[in-house]
Each structure stands twice: as structure tokens, then as C-alpha cells.
C-alpha positions as CSV (number, residue, x, y, z in Angstrom):
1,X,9.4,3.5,-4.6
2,X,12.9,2.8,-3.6
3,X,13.6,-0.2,-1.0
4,X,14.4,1.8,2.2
5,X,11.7,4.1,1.7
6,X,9.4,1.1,1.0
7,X,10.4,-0.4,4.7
8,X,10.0,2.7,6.1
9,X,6.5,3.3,5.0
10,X,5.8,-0.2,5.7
11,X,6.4,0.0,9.8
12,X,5.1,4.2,9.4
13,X,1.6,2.7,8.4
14,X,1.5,-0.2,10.1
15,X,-2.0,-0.1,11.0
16,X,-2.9,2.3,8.2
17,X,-5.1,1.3,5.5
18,X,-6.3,4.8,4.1
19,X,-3.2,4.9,2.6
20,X,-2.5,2.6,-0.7
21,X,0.5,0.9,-1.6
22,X,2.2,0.3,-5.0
23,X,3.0,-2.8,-6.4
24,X,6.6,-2.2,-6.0
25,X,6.8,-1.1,-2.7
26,X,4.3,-5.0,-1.9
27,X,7.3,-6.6,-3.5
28,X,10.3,-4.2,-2.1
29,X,8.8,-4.9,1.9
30,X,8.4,-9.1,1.3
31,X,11.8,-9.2,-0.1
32,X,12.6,-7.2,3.2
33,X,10.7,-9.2,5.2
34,X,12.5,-12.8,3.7
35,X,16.0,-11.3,4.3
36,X,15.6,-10.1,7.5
37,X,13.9,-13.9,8.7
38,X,16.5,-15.2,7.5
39,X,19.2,-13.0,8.8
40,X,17.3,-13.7,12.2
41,X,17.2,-17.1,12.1
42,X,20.8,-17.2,11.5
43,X,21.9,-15.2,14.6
44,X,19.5,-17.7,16.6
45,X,21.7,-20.9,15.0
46,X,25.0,-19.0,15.5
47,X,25.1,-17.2,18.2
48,X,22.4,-19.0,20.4
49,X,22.9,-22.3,19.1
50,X,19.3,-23.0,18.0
51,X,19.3,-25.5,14.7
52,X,15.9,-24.1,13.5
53,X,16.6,-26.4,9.8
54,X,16.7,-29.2,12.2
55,X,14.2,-29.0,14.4
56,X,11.7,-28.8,11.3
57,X,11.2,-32.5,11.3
58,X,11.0,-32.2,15.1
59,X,7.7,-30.3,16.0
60,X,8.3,-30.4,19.8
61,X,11.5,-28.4,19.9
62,X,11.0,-24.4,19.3
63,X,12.8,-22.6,16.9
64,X,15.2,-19.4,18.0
65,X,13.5,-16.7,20.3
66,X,14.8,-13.6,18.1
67,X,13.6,-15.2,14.4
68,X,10.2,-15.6,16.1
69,X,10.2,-12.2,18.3
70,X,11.0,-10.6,14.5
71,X,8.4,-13.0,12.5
72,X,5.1,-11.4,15.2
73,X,6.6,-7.8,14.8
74,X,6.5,-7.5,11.0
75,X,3.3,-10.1,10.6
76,X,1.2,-7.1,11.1
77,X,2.4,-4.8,8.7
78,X,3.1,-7.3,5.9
79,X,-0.6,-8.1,6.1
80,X,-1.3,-4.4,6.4
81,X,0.4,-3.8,2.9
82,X,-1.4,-6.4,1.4
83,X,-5.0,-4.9,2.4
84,X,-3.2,-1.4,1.1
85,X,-1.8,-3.0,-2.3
86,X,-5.5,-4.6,-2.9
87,X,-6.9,-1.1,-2.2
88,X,-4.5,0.6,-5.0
89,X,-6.1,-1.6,-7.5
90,X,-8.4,0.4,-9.8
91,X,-10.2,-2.0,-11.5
92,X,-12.1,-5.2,-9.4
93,X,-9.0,-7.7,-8.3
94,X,-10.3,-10.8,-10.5
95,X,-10.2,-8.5,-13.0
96,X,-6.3,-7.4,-12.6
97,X,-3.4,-9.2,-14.5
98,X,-1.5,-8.8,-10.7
99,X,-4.5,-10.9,-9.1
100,X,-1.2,-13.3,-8.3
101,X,0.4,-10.5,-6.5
102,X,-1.7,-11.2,-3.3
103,X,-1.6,-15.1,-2.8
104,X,1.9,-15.1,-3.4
105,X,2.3,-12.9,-0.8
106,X,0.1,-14.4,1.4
107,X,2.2,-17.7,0.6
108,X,5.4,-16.0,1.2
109,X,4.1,-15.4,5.1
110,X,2.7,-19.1,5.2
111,X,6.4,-20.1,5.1
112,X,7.9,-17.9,6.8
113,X,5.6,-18.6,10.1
114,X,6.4,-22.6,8.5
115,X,9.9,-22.0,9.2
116,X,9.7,-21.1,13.0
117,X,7.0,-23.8,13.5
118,X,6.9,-25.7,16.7
């Protein structure tokens, strides 16, 4: 699956979990998912003034309103193709040589919410 069809699918079953999801289209949709945080998160420092790198250390002062607005829309559907790429999986997933697949994934959206903490 290429990478613009692999976003696509990933807001067109958002809430779908019939469907399954391949192992490069998990990988294709967090690598969208990182880029466009980021993207986000510089508009907030640049155009709205918001230091999110800063305010890190500072848990009282909110991050930028658009990097979080983005973060809670595509929070769904990255979890979403995570239940979808553990369905694919043929065999139990202890059993599976891409057991890492998940966690890291699961990881991936731990920082990203870490990066428009409080």
C-alpha cells in the first residue's frame, strides 16, 4: 500500500475494525501521523507564538491549540489501525516475529500526547 492511499484508508475506517490492515499501511499512517504533529506544532510556535519545547519542563502552561485539536482527531484512528493490523495477523500475536510492531506503535502515540502535555 502506497502512503496516500494508506492515510486515506486510515480516516475512511476510522471506526472500522472488520477491515484489516497491512503492516505497511500501520507503518505508512504513524509516519503520517509524526509528520503532521510536528508540522502542527510548528505552525502553533510560528504563527501563534506558542514555545511547546519550552513549556515541556513547565507543566502549567498549555501547548498550541491546533497541534492538540490535530493530536484528538487522529488519536482515534491510529488506535483503530492498530486493533486492524493485530487482526491481519494470522498466526497468535506472541507467536509473530512483528509482535514489536504494536508496542512501538503504541509508544509512538505515548509521545506524541507527551509532547502537547500540560
Amino acid at each position: 500500500m502506497e502512503f496516500i492511499s494508506a492515510v486515506k484508508d486510515g480516516f475512511k475506517n476510522y471506526a472500522n475494525t472488520k477491515v484489516t490492515a497491512s503492516r505497511s499501511q500501520l507503518y505508512y499512517w504513524f509516519l503520517f501521523a509524526l509528520i503532521s504533529i510536528t508540522v502542527f506544532n510548528l505552525i502553533d510556535i510560528v504563527i501563534f507564538d506558542s514555545n511547546t519545547y519550552t513549556q515541556l519542563l513547565e507543566l502549567n502552561q498549555p501547548t498550541g491549540w491546533l497541534s492538540r485539536i490535530w493530536f484528538w482527531s487522529i488519536v482515534t484512528p491510529s488506535i483503530t489501525i492498530i486493533v486492524r493490523r493485530i487482526k491481519d495477523m494470522a498466526k497468535p500475536v506472541w507467536n509473530q516475529k512483528s509482535f514489536i510492531d504494536i508496542p512501538i506503535m503504541i509508544v509512538i502515540l505515548l509521545v506524541m500526547l507527551f509532547i502537547l502535555a500540560y
